[in-house]
C-alpha positions as CSV (number, residue, x, y, z in Angstrom):
1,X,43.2,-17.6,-27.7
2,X,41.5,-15.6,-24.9
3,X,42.7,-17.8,-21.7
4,X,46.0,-15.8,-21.5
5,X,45.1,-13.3,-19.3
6,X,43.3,-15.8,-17.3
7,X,46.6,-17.6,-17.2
8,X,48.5,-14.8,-16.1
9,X,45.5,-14.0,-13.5
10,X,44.9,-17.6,-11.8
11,X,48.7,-17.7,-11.6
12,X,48.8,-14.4,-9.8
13,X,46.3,-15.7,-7.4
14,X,47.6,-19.0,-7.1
15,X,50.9,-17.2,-5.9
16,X,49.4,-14.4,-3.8
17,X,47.4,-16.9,-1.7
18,X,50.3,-18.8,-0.1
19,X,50.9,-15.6,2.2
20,X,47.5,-16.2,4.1
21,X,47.8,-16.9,7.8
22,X,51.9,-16.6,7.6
23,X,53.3,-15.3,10.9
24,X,55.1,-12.1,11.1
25,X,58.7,-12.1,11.8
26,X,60.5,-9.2,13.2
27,X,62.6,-7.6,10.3
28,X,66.7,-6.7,10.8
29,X,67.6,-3.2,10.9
30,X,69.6,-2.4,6.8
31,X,72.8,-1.2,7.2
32,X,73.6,2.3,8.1
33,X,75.3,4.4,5.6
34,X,74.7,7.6,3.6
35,X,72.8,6.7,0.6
36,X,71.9,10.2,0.0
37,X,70.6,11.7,-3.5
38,X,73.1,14.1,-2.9
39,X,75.9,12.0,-1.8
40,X,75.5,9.5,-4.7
41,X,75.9,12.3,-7.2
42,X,79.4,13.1,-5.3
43,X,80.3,9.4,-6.6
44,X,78.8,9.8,-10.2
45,X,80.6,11.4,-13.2
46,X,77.6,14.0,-14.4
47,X,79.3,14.5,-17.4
48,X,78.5,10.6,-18.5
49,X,74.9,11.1,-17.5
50,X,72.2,12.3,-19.8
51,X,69.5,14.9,-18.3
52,X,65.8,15.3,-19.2
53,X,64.7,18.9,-18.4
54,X,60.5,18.3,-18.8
55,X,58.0,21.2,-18.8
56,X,54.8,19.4,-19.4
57,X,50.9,21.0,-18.5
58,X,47.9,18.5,-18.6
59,X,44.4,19.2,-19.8
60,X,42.0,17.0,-18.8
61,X,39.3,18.2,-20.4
62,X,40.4,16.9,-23.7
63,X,42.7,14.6,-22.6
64,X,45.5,16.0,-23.7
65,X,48.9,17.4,-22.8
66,X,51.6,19.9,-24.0
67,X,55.7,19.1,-23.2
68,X,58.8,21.2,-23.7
69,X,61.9,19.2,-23.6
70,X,65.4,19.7,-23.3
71,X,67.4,16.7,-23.4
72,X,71.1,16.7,-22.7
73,X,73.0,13.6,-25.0
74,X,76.4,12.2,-23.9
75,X,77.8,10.2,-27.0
76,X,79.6,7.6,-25.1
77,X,79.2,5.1,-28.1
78,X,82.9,5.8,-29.2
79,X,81.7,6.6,-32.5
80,X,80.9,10.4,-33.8
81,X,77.3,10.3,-34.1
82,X,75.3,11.8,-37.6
83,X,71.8,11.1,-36.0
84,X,70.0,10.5,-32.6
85,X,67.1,8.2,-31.5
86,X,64.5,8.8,-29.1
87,X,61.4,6.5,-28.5
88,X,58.0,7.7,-29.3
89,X,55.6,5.3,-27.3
90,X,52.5,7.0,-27.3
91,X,52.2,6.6,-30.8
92,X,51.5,2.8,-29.9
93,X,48.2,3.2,-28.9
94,X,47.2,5.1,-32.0
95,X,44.8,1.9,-33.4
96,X,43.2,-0.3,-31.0
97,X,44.2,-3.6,-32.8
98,X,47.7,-2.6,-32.5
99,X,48.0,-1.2,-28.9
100,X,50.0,-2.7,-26.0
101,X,47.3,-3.0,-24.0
102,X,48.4,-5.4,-21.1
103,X,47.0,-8.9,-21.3
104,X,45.0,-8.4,-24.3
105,X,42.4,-7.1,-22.6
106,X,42.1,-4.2,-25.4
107,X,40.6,-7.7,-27.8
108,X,37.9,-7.3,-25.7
109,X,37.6,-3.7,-26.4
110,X,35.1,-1.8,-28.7
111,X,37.2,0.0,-31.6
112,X,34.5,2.2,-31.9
113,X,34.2,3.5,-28.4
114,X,38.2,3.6,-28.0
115,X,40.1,7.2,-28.0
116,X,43.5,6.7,-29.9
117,X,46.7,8.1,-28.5
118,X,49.1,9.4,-30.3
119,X,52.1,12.5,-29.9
120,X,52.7,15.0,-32.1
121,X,56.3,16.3,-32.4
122,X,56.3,20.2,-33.4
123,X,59.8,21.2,-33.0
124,X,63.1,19.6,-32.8
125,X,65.9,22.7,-32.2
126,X,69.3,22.6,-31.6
127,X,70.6,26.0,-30.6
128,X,67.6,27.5,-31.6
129,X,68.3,26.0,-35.6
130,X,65.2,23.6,-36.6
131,X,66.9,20.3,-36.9
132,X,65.5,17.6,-39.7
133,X,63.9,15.0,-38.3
134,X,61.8,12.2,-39.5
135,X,59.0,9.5,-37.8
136,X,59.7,6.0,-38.5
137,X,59.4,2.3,-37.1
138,X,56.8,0.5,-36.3
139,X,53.5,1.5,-35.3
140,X,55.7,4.9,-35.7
141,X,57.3,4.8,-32.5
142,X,60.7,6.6,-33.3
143,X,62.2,9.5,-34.2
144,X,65.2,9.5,-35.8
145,X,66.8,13.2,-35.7
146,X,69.8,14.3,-37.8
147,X,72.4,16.3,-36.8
148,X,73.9,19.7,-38.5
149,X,76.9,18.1,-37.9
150,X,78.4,15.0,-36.4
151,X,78.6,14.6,-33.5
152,X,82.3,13.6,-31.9
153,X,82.6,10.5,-29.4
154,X,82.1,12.2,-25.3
155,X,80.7,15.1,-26.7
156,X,77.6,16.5,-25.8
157,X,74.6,18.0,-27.5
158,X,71.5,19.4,-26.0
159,X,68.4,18.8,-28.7
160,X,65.0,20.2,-27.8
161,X,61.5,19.5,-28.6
162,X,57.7,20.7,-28.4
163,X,55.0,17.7,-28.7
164,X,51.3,17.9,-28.1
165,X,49.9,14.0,-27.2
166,X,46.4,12.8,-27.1
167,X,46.1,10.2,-24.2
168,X,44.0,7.0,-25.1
169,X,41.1,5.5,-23.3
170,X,42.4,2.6,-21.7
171,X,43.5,2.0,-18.0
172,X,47.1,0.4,-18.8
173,X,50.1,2.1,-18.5
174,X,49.8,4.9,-20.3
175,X,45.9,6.1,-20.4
176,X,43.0,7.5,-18.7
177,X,40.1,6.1,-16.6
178,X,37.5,6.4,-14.5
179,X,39.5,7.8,-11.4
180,X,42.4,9.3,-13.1
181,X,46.1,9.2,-15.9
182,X,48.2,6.3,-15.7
183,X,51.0,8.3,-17.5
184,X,54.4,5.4,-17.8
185,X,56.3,6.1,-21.1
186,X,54.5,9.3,-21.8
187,X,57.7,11.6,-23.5
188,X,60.3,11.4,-25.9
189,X,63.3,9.1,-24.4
190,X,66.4,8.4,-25.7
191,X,66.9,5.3,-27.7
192,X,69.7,3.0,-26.2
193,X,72.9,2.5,-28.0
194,X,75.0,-0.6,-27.1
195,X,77.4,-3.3,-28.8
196,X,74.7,-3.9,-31.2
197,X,73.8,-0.4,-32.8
198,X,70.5,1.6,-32.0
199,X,67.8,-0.9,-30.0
200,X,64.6,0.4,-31.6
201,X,62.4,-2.2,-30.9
202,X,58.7,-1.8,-31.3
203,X,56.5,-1.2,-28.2
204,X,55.9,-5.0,-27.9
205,X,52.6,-6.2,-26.8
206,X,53.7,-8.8,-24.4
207,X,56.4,-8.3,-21.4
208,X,57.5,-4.7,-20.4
209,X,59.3,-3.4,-23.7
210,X,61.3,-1.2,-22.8
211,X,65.6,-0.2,-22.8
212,X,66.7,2.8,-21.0
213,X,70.0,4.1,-19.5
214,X,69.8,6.5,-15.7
215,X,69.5,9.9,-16.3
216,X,68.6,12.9,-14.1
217,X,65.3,14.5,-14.5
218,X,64.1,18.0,-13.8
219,X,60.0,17.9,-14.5
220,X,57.5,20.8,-13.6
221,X,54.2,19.3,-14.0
222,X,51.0,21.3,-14.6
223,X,47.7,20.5,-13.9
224,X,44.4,21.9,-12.6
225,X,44.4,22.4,-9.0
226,X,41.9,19.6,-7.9
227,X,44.5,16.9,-9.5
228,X,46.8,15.7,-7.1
229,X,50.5,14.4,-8.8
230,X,52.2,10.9,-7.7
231,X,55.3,11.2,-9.7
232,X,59.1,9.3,-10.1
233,X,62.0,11.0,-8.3
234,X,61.6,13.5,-5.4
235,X,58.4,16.6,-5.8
236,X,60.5,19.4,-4.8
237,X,57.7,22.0,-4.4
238,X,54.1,22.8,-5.4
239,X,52.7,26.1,-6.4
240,X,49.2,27.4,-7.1
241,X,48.5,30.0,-9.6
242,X,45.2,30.8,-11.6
243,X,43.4,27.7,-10.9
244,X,46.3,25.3,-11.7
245,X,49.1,23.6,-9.9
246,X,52.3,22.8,-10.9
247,X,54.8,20.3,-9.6
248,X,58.2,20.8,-9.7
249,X,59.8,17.6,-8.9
250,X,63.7,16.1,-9.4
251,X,64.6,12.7,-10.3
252,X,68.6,12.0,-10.4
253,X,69.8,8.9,-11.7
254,X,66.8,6.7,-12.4
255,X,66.2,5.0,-15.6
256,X,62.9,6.5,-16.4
257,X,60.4,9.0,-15.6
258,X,56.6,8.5,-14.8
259,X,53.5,10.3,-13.5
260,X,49.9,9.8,-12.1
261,X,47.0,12.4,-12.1
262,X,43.7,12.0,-10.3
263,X,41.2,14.4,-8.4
264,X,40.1,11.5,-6.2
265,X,44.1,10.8,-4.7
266,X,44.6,10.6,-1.1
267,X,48.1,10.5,0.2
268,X,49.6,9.0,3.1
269,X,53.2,8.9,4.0
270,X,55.7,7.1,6.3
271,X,59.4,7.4,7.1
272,X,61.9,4.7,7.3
273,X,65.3,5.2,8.0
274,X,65.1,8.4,5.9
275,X,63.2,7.0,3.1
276,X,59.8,8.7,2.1
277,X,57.0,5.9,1.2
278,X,54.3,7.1,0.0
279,X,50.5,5.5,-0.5
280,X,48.7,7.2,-3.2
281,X,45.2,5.4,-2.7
282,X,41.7,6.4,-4.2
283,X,39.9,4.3,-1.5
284,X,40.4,5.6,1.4
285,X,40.5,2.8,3.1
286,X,42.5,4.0,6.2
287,X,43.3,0.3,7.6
288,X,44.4,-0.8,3.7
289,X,46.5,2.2,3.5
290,X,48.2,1.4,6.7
291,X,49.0,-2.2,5.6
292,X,50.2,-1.3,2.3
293,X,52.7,1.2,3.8
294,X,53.9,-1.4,6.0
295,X,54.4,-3.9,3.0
296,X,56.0,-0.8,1.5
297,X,58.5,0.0,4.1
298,X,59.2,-4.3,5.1
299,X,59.9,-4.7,1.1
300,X,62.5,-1.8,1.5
301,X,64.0,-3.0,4.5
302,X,64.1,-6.4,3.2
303,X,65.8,-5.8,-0.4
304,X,68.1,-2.9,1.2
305,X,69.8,-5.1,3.3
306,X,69.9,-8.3,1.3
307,X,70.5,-6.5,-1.7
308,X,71.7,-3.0,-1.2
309,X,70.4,-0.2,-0.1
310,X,67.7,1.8,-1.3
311,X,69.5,4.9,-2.6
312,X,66.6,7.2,-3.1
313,X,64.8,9.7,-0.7
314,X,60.7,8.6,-1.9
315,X,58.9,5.7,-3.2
316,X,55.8,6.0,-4.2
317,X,52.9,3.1,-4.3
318,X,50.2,4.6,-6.4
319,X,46.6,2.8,-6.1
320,X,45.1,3.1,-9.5
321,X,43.4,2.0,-12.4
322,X,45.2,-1.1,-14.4
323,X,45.0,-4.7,-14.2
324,X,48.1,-5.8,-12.4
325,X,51.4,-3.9,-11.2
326,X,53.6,-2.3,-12.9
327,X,57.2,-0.7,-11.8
328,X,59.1,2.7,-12.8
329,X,61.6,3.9,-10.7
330,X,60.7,5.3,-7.7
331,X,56.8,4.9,-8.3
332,X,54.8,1.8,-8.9
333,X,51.1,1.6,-10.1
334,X,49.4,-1.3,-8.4
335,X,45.3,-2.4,-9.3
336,X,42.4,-0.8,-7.2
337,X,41.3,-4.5,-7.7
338,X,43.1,-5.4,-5.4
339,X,42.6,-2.8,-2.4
340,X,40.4,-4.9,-0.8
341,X,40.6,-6.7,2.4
342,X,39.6,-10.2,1.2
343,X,42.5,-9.6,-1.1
344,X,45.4,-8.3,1.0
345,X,47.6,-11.1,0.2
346,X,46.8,-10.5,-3.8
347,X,48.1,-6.7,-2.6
348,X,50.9,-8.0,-0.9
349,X,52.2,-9.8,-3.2
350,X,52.3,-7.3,-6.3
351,X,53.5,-4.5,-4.0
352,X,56.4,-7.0,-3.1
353,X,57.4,-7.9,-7.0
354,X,57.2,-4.2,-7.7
355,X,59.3,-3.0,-5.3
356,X,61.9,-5.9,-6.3
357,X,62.0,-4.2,-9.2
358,X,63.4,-1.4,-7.9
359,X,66.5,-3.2,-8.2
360,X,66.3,-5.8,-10.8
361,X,64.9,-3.1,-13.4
362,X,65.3,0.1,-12.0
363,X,69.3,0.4,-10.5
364,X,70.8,-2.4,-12.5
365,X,68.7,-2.1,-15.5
366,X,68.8,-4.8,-18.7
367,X,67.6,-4.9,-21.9
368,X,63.9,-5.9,-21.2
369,X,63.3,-6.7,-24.8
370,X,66.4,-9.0,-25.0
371,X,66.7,-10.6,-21.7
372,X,63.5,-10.1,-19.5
373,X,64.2,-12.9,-17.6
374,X,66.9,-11.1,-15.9
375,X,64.8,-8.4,-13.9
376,X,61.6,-10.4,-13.6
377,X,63.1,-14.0,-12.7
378,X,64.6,-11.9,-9.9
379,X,61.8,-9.8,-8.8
380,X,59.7,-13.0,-8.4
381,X,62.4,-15.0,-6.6
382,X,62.6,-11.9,-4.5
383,X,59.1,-12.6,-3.4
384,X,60.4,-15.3,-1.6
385,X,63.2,-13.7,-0.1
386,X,60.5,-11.4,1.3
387,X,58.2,-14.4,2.4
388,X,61.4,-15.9,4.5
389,X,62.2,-12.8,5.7
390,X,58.7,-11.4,6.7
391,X,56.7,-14.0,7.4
392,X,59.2,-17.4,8.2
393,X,61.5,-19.8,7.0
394,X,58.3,-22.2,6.7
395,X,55.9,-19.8,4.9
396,X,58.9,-19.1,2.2
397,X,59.7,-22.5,1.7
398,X,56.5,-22.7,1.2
399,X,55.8,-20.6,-1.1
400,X,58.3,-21.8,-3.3
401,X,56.7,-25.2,-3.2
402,X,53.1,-24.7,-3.8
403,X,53.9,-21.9,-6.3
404,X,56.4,-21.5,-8.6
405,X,57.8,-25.1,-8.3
406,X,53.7,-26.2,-8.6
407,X,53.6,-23.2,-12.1
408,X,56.4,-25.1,-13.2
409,X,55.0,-28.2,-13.3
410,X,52.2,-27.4,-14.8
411,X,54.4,-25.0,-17.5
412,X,55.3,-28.5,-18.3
413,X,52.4,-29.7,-19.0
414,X,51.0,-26.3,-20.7
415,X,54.2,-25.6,-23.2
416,X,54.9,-29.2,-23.8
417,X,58.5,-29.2,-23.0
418,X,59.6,-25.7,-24.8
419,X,61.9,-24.1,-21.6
420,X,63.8,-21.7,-23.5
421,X,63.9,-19.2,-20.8
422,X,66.4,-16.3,-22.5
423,X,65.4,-15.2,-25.6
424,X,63.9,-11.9,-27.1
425,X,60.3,-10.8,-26.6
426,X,59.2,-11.5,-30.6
427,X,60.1,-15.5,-30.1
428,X,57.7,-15.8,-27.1
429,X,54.0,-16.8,-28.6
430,X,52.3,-14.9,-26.1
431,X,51.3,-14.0,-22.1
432,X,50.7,-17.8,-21.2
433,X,54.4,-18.6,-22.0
434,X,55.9,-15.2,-21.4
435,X,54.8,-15.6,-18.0
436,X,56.0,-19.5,-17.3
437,X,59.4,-19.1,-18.5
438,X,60.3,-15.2,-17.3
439,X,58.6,-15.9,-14.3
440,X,58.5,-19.3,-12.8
441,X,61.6,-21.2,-15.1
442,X,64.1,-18.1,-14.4
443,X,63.0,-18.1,-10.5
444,X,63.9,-21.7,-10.4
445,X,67.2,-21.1,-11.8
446,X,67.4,-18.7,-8.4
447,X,66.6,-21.3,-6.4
448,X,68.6,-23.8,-7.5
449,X,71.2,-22.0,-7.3
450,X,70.7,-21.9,-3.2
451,X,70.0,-25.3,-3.6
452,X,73.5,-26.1,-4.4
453,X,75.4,-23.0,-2.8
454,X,73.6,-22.3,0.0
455,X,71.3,-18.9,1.0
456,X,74.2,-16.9,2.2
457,X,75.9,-17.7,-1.1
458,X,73.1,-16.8,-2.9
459,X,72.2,-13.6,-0.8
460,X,76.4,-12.9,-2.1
461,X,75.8,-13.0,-5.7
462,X,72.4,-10.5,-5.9
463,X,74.6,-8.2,-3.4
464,X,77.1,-8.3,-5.7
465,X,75.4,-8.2,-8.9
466,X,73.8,-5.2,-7.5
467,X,76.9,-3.5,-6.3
468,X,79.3,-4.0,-9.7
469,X,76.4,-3.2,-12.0
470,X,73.9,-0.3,-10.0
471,X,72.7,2.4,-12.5
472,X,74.3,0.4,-15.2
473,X,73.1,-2.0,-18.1
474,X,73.8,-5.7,-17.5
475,X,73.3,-8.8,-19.3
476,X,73.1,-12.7,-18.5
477,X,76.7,-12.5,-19.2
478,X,77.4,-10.7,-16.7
479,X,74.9,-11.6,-14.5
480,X,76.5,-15.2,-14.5
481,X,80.2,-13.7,-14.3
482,X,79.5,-12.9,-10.7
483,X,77.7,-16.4,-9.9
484,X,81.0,-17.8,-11.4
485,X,83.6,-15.4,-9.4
486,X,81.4,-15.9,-5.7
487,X,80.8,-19.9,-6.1
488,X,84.4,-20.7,-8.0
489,X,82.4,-22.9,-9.5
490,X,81.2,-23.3,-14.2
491,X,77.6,-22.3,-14.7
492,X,77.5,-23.8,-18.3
493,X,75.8,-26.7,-17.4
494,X,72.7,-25.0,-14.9
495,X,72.6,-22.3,-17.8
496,X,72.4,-24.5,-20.4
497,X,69.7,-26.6,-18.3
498,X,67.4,-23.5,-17.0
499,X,67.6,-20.9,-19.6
500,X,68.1,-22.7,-23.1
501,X,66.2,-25.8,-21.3
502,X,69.0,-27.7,-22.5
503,X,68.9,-31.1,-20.1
């Protein structure tokens, strides 16, 4: 059926528009405290964090790019370890008819026209010894490496790799366009292993796929010098040297790495409260820039003091090529469709979710295959935490009312009754009800959970969610432990009722 990405579209809209003519509140001041890059790392046990050391150099002219890797492991699985998985995601746009491309929009695509993407590993050393290694999964997205030896529970290998990767020609995530790369899950990252085994699910074509645990990141980015670089973590430096530039940029404890090239890039920035936002637009649109920094820096006001503060020195909001928003840490890409003044509320709105994200994604992170609800139920509830704060008690109730409370009734009528809200990516039939349940059924639960508690209550459980579980992994177990400990109060029966849809 071809009305899913209309779905998804209508319902964006539908959404977006309740922010029109909403009046402007004057936003409380986060807590002050020192959430430093450099002070967090005091807190953090290094030797329990896996690092990512990326050399990677871009040529556009072919639409390709070369990376040397170093990857430092931690085996903290409590098991000695024979083999190693890292996820190969480029390899899922190597066939048009089995590409990830958001929405199905790549249905509507011409096979013959489309460039493939695909990586090519070339070496896989450890200590300079060529390790066996072998490409496997579907749509051949993993690599499975073995060992020389095993190796033993807390210890600590460092594995390196060479890989050449042809981008595709398709303006999603990962891909090239008109204006510029999209480059989200672009490298070789380490499979996660949990209570289950290895999670080497396939690059799924609906929801955002993907299972990571924080690492630090040390990247030096090459391109030619008329491409400007929007990138995760912190650029550190820029240098210029034979016609090319290359980026040298840090990124400690975030959950993944991303990147954006373009020649047509202009770049704004802002401080607040010793945060650097960023506006990476290919407009130019100086009065759309200025707005979207200021939805920027309210979002980061808003979520650092209801939910905990923002603990890193950048965020980037990258105006590009793709067809909605989409988050990584510290960087979000978000639709030139949207840069528009007529649309500002559309903007708003996506900039808002993505930045939620930041949280519920980014520093409490959750198997996205698994349990998606759990970041995006709370990334759209955090729209209207934003909508209160921003805009007005009136214009968030509101926008509860005529949006998702209004999607859910008509989910009702579009799925026929089917609410189960938790359950893994492969059991949902597609975008339309991916997008009702994650979305709209999961934000309900939010909701009615201030409905009973109260919004102070409420605003207790995210801050505490946020503080026990921060650059961890957590689950609906746990997410439901801390409703339980803050309200005193069973959750079987609302659980039961808004994520199995058991009434």
């Amino acid at each position: 059926m071809r009305r899913k990405r209309n779905l998804v579209l209508v319902l964006a809209i539908f959404i977006a528009l309740l922010l029109v003519g909403c009046g402007k509140e004057k936003i409380k001041e986060p807590i002050s405290e020192d959430i430093s890059e450099a002070n967090l790392l005091k807190e953090i046990n290094l030797d329990r964090i896996s690092q990512y050391i990326i050399d990677v150099e871009l040529n556009p002219s072919d639409m390709t790019y070369k990376g040397k890797q170093r990857v430092t492991y931690i085996n903290k699985t409590g098991l000695d370890l024979k083999e190693i998985y890292f996820h190969l995601y480029p390899n899922a746009f190597n066939s048009l008819e089995d590409a990830p491309i958001l929405f199905n929009i790549g249905e509507k695509m011409d096979k013959r026209t489309y460039t493939p993407g695909y990586i090519n590993i070339e070496k896989v050393n450890v200590d300079d010894k060529e390790l066996q290694w072998n490409i496997e999964g579907a749509k051949d997205t993993i690599l499975r490496v073995e060992l020389h030896k095993a190796l033993e529970k807390d210890g600590k290998i460092e594995i390196y790799l060479e890989y050449t990767v042809k981008l595709p020609s398709t303006k999603d995530r990962f891909g090239y366009h008109n204006n510029g790369i999209n480059l989200g899950n672009w490298y070789p990252i380490l499979a996660v292993y949990d209570e289950e085994g290895w999670n080497l699910d396939p690059y799924y074509k609906i929801g955002d796929p993907f299972y990571s645990e924080v690492a630090n990141y040390k990247v030096s980015i090459t391109t030619p010098k008329e491409y400007i670089v929007a990138a995760s973590g912190k650029i550190l430096s820029e240098t210029e040297k034979d016609g090319k530039t290359t980026y040298y940029i840090e990124g400690n404890l975030i959950r993944d790495f991303a990147w954006a090239a373009s020649k047509d890039f202009s770049v704004k920035e802002r401080d607040v409260d010793g945060i650097k936002i960023k506006l990476y637009s290919i407009d130019g649109n100086d009065s759309l820039i200025d707005e979207a920094l200021t939805i920027g820096e309210n979002s980061i006001k808003v979520f650092s003091r209801i939910f905990g503060n923002y603990p890193y020195e950048e965020y980037s909001i990258v105006i590009t090529e793709f067809p909605s928003g989409m988050e990584y840490p510290t960087i979000v890409f978000i639709s030139k469709d949207y840069f528009y003044k007529p649309l500002l509320n559309i903007l708003e709105k996506v900039i808002v979710h993505e930045t939620a994200h930041q949280w519920w994604y980014g520093l409490v992170g959750n198997d996205q295959i698994d349990e998606a609800w759990l970041d995006e139920s709370l990334a759209t509830y955090s729209e209207v935490i934003y909508t209160n704060e921003i805009h007005g008690s009136k214009a968030g109730e509101d926008y509860f009312n005529e949006n998702i409370k209004l999607g859910y009734e008509y989910m009702v009528e579009y799925l026929g009754g089917e609410e189960v809200v938790n359950k893994p990516l492969p059991e949902f039939n597609g975008w339309d009800d991916y997008s009702l349940l994650v979305y709209i059924r999961g934000a309900m639960f939010l909701d009615k959970i201030k409905e009973e508690f109260g919004e102070e209550i409420l605003y207790e459980i995210l801050r505490t969610y946020y503080d026990r579980y921060k650059y961890q992994i957590a689950n609906t177990e746990d997410f439901i432990r801390v409703c339980e400990d803050i309200t005193k109060t069973s959750f079987q029966s609302l659980v039961n009722e808004y994520l199995y849809g058991n009434k």
